[in-house]
N, C-alpha and C positions, 0 to 999 in steps of 0.2 A: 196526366193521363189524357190522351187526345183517345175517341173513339170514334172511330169510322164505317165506311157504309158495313151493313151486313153483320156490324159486331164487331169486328177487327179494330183490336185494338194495339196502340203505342205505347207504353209503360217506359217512364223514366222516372227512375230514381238516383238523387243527387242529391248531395248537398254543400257546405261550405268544404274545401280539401284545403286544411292547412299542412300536407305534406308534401313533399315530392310525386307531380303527375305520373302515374303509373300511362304508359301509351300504348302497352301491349294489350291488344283488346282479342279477346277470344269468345268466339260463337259456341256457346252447350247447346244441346237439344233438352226437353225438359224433362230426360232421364237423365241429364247430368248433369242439372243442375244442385246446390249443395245437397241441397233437400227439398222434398215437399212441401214440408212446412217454412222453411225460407221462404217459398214460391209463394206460397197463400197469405204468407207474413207481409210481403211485398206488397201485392194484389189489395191484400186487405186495406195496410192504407190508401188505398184511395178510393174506398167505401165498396167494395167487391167484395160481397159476402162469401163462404165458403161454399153454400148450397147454390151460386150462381157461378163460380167459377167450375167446381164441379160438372153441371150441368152443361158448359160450354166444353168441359172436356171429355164428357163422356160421350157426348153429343158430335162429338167431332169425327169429323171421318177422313179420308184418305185426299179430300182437300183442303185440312186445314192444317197449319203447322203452329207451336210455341216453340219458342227459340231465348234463351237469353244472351243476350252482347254484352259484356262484363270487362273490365281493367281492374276492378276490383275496388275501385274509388266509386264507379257510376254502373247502375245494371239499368240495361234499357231493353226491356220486355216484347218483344213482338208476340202478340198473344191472340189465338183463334185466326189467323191473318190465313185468306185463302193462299195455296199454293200458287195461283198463276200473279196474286201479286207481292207474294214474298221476293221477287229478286228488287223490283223498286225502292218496296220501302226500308231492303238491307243497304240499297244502294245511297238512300237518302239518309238513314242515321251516320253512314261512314260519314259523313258531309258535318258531320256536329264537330263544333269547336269549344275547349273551355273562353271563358274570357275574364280578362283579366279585370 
């Protein structure tokens, strides 16, 4: 979890893929993502309580966006990230590589 200025956070969750790399990556908004509670499930591990995630998304307004980026092996969370720099750091997780 990298977290940046203003609150804005990067969520990546990954771990060992011992199958076939899935490379089709699709952006949800976080009404469609699976569920709610996936989302908090997520969040939680990495010590993001439910009454602080909440709080950051009630609290959110008309500049801030969650998004998750998903192949279904790796979900990598853009969360509370202001609108004027969600194109960057969409721009910047395209740019992740697995390694081998």
């Amino acid at each position: 979890m990298f977290n940046f200025n203003n609150n804005q956070f990067l969520v990546i969750q990954a771990g060992f893929i011992d199958n076939d790399i899935q490379m089709a990556w699709d952006l949800k908004s976080f009404d469609n993502v699976y569920s709610k509670r996936d989302f908090y499930d997520i969040m939680n591990d990495f010590g993001l309580s439910d009454n602080y995630i909440d709080k950051k998304l009630e609290s959110k307004n008309s500049n801030r966006l969650t998004k998750l980026y998903t192949n279904s092996d790796v979900n990598i969370i853009l969360f509370n990230v202001k609108k004027e720099n969600y194109d960057d750091f969409l721009k910047n997780i395209k740019t992740f590589e697995y390694l081998n």
